[in-house]
mmCIF file of the N, C-alpha and C atoms, coordinates in Angstrom:
data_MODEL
# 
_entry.id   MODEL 
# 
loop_
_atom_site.group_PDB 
_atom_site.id 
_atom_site.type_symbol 
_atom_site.label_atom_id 
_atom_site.label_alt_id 
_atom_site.label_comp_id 
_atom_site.label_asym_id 
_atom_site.label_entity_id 
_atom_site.label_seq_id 
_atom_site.pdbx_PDB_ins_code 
_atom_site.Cartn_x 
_atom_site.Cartn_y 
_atom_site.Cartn_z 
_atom_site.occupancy 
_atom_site.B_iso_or_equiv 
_atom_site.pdbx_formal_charge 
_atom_site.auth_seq_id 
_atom_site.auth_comp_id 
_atom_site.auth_asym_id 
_atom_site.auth_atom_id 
_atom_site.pdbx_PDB_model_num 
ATOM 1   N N  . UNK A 1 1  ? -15.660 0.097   26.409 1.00 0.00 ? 1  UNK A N  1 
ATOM 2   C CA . UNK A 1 1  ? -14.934 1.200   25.795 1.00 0.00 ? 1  UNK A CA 1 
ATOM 3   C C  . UNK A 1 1  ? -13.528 0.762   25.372 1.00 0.00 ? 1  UNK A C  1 
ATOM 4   N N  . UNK A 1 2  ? -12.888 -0.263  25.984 1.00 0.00 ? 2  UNK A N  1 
ATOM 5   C CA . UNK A 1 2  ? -11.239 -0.348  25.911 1.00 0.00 ? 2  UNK A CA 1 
ATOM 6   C C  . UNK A 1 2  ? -11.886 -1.387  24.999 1.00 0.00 ? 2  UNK A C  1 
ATOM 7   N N  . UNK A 1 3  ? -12.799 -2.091  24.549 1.00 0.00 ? 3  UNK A N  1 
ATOM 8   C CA . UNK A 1 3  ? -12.800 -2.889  23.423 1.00 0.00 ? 3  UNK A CA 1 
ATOM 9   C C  . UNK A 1 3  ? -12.967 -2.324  22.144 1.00 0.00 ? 3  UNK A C  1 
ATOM 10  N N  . UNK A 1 4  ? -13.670 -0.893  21.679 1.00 0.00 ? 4  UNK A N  1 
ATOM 11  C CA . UNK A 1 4  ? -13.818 -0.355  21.095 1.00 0.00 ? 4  UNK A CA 1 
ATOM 12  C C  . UNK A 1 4  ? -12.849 0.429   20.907 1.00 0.00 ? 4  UNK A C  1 
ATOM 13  N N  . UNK A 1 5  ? -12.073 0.925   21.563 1.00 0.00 ? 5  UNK A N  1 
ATOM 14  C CA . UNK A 1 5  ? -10.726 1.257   20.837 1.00 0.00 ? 5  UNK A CA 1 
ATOM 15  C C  . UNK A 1 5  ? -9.239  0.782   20.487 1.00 0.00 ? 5  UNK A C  1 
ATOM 16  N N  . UNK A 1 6  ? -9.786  -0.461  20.700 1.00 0.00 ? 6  UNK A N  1 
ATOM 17  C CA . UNK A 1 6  ? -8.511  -2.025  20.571 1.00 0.00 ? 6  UNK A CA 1 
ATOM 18  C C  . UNK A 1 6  ? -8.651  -1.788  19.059 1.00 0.00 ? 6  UNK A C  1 
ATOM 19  N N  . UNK A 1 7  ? -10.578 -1.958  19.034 1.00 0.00 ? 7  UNK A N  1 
ATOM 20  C CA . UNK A 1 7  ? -10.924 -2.547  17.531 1.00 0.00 ? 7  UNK A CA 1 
ATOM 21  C C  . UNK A 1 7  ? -10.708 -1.014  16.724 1.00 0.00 ? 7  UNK A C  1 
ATOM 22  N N  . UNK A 1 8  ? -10.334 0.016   16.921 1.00 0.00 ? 8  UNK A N  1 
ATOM 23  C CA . UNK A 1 8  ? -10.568 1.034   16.389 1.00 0.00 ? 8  UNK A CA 1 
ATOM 24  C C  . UNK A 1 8  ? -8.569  1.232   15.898 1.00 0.00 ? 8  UNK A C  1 
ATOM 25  N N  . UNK A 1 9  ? -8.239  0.854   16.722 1.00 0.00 ? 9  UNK A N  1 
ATOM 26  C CA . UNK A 1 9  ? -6.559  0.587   16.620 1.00 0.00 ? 9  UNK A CA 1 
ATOM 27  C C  . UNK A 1 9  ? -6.175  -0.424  15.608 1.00 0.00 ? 9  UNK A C  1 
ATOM 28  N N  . UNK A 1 10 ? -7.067  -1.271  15.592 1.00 0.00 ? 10 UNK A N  1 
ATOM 29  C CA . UNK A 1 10 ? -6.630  -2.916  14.566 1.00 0.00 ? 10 UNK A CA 1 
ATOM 30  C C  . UNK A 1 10 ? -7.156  -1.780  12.828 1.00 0.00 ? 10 UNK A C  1 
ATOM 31  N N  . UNK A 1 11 ? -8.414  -1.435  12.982 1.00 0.00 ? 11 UNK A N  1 
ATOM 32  C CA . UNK A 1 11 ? -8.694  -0.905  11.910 1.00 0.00 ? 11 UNK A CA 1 
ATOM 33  C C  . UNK A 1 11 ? -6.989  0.222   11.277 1.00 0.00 ? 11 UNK A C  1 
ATOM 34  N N  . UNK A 1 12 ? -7.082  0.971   11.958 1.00 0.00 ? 12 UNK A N  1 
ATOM 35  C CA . UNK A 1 12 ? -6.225  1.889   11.620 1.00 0.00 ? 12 UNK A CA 1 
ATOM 36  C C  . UNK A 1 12 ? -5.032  1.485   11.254 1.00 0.00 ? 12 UNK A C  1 
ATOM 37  N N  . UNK A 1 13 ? -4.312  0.358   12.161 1.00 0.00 ? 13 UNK A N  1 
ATOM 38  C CA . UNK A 1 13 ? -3.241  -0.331  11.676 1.00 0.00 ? 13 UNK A CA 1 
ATOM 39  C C  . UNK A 1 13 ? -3.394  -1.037  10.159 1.00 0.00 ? 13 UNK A C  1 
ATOM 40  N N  . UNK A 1 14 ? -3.984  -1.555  10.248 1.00 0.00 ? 14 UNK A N  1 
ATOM 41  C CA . UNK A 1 14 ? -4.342  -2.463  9.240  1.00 0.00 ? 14 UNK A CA 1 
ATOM 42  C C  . UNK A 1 14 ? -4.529  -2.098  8.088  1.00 0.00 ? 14 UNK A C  1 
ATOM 43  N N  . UNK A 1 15 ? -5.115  -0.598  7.816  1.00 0.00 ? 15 UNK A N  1 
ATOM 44  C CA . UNK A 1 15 ? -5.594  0.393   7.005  1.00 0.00 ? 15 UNK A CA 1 
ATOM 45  C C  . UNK A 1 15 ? -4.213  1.468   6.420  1.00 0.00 ? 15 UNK A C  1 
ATOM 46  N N  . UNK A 1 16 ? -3.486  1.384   7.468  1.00 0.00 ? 16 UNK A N  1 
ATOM 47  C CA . UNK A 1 16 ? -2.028  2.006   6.824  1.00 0.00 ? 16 UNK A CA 1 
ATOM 48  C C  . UNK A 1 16 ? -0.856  1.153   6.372  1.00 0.00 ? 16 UNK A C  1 
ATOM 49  N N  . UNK A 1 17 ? -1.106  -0.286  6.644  1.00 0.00 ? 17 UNK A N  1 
ATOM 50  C CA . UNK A 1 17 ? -0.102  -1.211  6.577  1.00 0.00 ? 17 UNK A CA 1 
ATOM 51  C C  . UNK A 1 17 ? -0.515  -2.909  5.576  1.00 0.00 ? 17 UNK A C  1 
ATOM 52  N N  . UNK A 1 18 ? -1.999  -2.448  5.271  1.00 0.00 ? 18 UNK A N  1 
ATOM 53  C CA . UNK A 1 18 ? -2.786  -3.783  4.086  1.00 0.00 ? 18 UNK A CA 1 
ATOM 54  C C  . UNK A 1 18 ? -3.506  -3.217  2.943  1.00 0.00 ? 18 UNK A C  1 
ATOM 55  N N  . UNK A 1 19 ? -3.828  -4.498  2.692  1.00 0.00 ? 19 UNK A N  1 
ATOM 56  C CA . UNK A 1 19 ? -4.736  -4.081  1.628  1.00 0.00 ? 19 UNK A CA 1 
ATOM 57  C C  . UNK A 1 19 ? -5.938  -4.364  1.836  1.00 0.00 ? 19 UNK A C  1 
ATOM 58  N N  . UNK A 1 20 ? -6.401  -4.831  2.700  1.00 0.00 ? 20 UNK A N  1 
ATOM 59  C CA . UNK A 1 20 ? -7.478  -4.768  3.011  1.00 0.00 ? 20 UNK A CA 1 
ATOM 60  C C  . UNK A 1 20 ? -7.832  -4.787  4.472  1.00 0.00 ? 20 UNK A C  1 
ATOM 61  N N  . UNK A 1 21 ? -9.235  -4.565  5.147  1.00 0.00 ? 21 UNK A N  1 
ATOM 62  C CA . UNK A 1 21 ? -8.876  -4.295  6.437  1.00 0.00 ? 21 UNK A CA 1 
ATOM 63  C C  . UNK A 1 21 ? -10.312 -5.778  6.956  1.00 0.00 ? 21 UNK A C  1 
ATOM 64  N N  . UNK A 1 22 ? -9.542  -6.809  8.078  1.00 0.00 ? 22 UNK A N  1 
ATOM 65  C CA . UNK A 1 22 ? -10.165 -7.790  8.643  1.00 0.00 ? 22 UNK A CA 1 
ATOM 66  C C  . UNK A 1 22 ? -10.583 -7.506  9.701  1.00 0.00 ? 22 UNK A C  1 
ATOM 67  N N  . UNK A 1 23 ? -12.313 -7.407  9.926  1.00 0.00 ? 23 UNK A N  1 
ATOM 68  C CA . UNK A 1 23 ? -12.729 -7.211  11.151 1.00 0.00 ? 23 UNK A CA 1 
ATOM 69  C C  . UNK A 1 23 ? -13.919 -7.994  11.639 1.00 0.00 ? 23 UNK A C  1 
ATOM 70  N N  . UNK A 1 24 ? -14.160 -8.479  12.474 1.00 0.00 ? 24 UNK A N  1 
ATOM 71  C CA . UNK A 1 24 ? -14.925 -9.947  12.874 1.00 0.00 ? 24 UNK A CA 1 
ATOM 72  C C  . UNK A 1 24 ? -15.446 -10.622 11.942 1.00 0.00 ? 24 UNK A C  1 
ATOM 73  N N  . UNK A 1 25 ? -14.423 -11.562 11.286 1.00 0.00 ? 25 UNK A N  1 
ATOM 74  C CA . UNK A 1 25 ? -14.073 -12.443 10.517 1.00 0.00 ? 25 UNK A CA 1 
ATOM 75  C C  . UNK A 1 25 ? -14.578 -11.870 9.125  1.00 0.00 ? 25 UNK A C  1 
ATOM 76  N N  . UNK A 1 26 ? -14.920 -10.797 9.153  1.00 0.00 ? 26 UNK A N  1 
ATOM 77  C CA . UNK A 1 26 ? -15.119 -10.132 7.816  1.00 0.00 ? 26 UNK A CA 1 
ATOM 78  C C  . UNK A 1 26 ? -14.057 -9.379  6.832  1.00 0.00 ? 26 UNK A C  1 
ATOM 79  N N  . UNK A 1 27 ? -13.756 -9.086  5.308  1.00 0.00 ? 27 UNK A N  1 
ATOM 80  C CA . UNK A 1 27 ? -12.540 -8.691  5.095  1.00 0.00 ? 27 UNK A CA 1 
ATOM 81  C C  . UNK A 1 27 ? -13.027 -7.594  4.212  1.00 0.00 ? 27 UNK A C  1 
ATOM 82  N N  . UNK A 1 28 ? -12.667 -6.374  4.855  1.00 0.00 ? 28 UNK A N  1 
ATOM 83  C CA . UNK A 1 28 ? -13.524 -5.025  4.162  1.00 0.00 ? 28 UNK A CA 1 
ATOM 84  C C  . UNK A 1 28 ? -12.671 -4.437  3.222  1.00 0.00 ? 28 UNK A C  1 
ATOM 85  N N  . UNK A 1 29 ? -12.924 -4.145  2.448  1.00 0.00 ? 29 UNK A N  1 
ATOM 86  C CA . UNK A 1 29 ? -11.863 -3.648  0.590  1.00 0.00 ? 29 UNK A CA 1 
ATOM 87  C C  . UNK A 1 29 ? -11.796 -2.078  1.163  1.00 0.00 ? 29 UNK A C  1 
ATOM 88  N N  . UNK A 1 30 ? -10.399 -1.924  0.710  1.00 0.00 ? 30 UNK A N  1 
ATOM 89  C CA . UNK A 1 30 ? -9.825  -0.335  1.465  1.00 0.00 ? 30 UNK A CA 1 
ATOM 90  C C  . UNK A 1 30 ? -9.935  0.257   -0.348 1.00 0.00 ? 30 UNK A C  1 
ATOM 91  N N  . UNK A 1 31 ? -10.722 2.004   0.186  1.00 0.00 ? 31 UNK A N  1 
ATOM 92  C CA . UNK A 1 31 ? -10.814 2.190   -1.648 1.00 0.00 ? 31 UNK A CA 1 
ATOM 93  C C  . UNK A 1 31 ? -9.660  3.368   -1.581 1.00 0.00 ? 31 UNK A C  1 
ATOM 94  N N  . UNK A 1 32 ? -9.711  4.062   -2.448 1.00 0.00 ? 32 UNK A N  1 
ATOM 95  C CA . UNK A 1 32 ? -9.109  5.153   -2.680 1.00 0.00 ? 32 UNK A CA 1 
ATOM 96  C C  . UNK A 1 32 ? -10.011 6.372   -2.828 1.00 0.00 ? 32 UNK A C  1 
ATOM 97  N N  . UNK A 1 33 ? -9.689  7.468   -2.624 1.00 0.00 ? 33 UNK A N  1 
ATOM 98  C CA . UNK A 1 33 ? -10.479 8.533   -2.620 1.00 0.00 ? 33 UNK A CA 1 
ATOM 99  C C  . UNK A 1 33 ? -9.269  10.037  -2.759 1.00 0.00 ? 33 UNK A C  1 
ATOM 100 N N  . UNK A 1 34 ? -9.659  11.051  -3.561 1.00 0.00 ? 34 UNK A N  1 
ATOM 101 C CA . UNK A 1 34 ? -8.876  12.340  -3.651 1.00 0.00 ? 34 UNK A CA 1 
ATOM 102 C C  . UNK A 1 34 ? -7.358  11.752  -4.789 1.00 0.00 ? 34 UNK A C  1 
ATOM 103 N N  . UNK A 1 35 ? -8.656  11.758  -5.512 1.00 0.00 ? 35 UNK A N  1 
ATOM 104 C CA . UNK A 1 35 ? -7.693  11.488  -6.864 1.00 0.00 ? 35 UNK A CA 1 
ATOM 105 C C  . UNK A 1 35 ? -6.580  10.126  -6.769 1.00 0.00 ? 35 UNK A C  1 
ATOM 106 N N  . UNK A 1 36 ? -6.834  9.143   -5.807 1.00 0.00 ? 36 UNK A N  1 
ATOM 107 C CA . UNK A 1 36 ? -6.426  7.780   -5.497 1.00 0.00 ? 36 UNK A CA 1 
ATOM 108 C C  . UNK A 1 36 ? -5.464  8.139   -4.507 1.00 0.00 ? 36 UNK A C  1 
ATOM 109 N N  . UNK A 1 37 ? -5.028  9.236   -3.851 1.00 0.00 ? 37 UNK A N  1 
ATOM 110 C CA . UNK A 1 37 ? -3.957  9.380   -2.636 1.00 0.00 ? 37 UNK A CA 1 
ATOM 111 C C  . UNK A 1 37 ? -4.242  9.007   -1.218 1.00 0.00 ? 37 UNK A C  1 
ATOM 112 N N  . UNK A 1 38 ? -5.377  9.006   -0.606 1.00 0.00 ? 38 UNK A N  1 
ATOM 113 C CA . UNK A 1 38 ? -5.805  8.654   0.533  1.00 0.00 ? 38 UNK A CA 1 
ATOM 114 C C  . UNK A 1 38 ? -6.616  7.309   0.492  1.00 0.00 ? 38 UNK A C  1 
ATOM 115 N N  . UNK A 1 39 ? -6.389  6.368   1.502  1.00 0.00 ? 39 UNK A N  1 
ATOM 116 C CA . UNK A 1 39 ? -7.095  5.386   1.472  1.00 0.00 ? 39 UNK A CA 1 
ATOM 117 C C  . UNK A 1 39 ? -7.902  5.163   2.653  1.00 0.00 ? 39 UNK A C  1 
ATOM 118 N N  . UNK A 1 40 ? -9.139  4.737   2.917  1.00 0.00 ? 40 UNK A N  1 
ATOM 119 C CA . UNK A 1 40 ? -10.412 4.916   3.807  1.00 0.00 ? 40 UNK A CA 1 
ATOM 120 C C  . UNK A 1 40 ? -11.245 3.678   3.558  1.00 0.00 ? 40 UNK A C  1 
ATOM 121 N N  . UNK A 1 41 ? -11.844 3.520   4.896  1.00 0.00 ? 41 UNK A N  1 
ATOM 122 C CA . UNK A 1 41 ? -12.566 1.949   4.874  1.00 0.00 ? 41 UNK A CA 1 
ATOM 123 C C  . UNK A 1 41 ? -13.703 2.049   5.168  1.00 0.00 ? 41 UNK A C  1 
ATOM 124 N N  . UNK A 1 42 ? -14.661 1.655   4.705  1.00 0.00 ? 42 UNK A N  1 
ATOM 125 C CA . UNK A 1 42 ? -16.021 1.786   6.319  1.00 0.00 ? 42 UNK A CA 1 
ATOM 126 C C  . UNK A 1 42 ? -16.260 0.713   6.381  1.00 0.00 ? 42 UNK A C  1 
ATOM 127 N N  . UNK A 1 43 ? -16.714 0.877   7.894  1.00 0.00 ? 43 UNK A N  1 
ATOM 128 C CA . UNK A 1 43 ? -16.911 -0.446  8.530  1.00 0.00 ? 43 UNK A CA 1 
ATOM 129 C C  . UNK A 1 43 ? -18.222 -0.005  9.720  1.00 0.00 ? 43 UNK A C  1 
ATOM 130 N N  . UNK A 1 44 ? -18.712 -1.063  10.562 1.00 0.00 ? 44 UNK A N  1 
ATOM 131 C CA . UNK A 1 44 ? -19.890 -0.888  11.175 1.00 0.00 ? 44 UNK A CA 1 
ATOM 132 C C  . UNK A 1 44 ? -19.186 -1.514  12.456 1.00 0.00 ? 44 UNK A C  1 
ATOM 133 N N  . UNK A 1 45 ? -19.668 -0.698  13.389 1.00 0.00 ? 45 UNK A N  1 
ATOM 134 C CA . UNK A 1 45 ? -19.360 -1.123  15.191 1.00 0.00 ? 45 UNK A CA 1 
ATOM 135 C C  . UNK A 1 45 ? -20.424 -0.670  16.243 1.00 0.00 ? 45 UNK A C  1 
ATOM 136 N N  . UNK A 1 46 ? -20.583 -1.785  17.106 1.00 0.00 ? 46 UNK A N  1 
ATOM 137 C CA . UNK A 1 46 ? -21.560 -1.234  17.176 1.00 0.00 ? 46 UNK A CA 1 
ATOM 138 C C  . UNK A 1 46 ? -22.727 -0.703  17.227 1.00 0.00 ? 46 UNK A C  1 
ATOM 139 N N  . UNK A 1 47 ? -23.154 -1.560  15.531 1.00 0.00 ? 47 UNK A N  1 
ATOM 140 C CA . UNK A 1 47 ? -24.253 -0.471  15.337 1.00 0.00 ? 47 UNK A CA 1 
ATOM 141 C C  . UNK A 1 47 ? -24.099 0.882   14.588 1.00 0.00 ? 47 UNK A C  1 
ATOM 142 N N  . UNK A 1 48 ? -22.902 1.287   14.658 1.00 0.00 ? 48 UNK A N  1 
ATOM 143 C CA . UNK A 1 48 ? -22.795 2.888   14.166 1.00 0.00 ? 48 UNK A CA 1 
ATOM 144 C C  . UNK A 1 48 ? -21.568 2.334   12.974 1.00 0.00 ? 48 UNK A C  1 
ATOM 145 N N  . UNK A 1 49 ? -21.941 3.170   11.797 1.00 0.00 ? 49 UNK A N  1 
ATOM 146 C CA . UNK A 1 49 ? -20.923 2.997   10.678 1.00 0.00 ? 49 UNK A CA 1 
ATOM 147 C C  . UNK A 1 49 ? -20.068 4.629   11.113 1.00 0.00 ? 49 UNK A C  1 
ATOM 148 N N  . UNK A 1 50 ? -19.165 4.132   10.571 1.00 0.00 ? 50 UNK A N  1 
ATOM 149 C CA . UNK A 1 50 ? -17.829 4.971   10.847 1.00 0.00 ? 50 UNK A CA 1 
ATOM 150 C C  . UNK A 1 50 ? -16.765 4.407   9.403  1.00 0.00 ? 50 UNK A C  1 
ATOM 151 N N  . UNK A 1 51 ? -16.034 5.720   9.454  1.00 0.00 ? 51 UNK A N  1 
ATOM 152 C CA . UNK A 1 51 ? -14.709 5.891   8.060  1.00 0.00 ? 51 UNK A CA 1 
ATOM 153 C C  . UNK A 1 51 ? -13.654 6.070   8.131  1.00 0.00 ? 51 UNK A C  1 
ATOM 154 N N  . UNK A 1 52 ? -12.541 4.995   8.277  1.00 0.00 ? 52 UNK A N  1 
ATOM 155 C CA . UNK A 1 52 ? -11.488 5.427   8.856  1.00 0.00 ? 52 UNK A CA 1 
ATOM 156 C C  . UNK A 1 52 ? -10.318 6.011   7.386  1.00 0.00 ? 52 UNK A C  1 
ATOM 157 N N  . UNK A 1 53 ? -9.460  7.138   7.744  1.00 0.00 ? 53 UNK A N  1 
ATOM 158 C CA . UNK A 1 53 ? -8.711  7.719   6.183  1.00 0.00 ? 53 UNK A CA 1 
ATOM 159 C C  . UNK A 1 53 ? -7.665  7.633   6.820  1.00 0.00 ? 53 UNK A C  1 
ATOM 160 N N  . UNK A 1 54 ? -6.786  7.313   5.979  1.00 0.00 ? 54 UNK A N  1 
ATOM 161 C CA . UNK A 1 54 ? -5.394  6.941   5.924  1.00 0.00 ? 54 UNK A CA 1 
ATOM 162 C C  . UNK A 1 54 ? -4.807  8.950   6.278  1.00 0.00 ? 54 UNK A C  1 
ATOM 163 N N  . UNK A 1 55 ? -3.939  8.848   7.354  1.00 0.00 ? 55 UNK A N  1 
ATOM 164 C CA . UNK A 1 55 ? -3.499  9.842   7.780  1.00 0.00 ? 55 UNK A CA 1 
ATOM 165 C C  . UNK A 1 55 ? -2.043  10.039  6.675  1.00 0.00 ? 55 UNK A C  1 
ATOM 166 N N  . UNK A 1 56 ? -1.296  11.257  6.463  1.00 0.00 ? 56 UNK A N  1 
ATOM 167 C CA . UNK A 1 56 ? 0.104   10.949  5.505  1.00 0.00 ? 56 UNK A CA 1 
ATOM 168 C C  . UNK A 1 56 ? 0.772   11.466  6.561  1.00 0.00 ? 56 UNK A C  1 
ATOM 169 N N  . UNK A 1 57 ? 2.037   10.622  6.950  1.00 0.00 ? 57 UNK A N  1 
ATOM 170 C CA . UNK A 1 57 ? 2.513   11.246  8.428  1.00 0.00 ? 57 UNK A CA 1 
ATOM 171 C C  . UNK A 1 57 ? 3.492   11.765  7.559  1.00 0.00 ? 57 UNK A C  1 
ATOM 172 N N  . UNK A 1 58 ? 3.854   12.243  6.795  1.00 0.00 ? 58 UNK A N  1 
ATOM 173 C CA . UNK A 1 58 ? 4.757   13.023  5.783  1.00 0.00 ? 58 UNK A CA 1 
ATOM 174 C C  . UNK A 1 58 ? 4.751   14.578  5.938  1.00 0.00 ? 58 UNK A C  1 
ATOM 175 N N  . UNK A 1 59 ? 3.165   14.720  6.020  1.00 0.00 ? 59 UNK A N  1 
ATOM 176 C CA . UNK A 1 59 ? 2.785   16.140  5.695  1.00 0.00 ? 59 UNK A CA 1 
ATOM 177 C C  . UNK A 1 59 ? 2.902   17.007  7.177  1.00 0.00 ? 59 UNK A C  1 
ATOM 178 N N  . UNK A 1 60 ? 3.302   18.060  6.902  1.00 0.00 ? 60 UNK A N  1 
ATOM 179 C CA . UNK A 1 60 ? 3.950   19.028  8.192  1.00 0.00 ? 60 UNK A CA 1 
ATOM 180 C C  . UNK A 1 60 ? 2.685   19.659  8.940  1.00 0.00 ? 60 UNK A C  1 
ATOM 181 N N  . UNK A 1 61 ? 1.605   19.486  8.518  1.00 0.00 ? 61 UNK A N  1 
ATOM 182 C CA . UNK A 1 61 ? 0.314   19.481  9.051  1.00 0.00 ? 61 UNK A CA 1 
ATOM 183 C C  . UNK A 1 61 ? -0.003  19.151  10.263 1.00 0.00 ? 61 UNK A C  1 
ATOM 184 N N  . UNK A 1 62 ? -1.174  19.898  11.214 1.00 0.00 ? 62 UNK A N  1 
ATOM 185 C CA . UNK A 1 62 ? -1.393  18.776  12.645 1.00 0.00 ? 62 UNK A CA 1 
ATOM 186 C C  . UNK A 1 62 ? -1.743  17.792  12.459 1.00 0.00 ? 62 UNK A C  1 
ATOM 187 N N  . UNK A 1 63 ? -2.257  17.252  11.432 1.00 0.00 ? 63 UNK A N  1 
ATOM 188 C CA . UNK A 1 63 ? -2.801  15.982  10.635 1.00 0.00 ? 63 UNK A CA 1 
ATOM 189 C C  . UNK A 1 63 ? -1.429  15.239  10.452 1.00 0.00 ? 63 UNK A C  1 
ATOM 190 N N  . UNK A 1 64 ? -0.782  15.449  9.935  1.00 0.00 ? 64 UNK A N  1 
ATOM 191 C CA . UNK A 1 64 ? 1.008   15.020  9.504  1.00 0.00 ? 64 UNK A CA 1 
ATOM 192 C C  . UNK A 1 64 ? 1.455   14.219  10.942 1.00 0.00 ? 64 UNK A C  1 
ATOM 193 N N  . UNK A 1 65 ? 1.375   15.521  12.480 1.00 0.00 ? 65 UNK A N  1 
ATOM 194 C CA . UNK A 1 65 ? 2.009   15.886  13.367 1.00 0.00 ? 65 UNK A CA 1 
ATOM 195 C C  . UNK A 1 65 ? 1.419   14.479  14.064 1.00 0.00 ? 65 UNK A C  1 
ATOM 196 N N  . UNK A 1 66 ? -0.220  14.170  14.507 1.00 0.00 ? 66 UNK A N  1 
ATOM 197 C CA . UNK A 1 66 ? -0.826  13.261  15.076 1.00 0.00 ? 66 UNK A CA 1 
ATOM 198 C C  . UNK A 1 66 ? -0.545  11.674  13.985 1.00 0.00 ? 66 UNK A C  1 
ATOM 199 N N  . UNK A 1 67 ? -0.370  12.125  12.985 1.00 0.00 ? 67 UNK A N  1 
ATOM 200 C CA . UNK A 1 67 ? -0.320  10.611  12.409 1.00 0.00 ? 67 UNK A CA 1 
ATOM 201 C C  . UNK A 1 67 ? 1.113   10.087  12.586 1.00 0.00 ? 67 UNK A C  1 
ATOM 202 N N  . UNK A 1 68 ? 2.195   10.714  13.226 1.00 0.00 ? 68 UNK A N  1 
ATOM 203 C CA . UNK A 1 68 ? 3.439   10.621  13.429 1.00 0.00 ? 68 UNK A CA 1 
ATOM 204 C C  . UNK A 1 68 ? 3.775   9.748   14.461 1.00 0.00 ? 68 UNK A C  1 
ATOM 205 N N  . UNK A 1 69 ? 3.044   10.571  15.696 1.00 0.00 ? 69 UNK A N  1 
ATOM 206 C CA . UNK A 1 69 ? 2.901   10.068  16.609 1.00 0.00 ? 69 UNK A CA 1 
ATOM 207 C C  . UNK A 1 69 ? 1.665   8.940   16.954 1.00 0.00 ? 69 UNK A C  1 
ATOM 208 N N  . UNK A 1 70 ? 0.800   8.156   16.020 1.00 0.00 ? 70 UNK A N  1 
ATOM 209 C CA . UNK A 1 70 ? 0.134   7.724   15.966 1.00 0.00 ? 70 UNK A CA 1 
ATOM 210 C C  . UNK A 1 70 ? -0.876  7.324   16.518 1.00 0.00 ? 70 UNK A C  1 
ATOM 211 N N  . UNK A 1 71 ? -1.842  8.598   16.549 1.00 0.00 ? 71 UNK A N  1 
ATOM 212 C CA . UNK A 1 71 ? -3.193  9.183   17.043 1.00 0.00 ? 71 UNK A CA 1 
ATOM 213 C C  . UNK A 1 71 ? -4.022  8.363   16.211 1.00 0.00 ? 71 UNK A C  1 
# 
């Protein structure tokens, strides 16, 4: 479990701060989505595919509020 959310932390970092996101030795292309403002990756862990979206810690939202504090 604490490995799966190391790797779930590297994604997210990586995803608000690159351009692309590197995950066991693979290098996954971050797209755009909602008229090109949000950016989101998928990737496979696991076994299970999962989508990680760029949070806007800008917005006064609980969405805003958790990406601030970096949930």
């Amino acid at each position: 479990m604490v490995i799966k959310h190391k790797v779930l932390e590297s994604v997210a970092a990586q995803l608000m701060n690159g351009d692309a996101v590197t995950l066991e030795d693979k290098k996954l292309r971050i797209k755009r989505v909602s008229s090109g403002r949000l950016r989101t990756v998928q990737f496979e862990l696991n076994g299970r595919r999962f989508e990680a979206i760029e949070q806007n810690r800008n917005k006064p939202s609980r969405w805003g509020q958790l990406a601030r504090e970096k949930h």
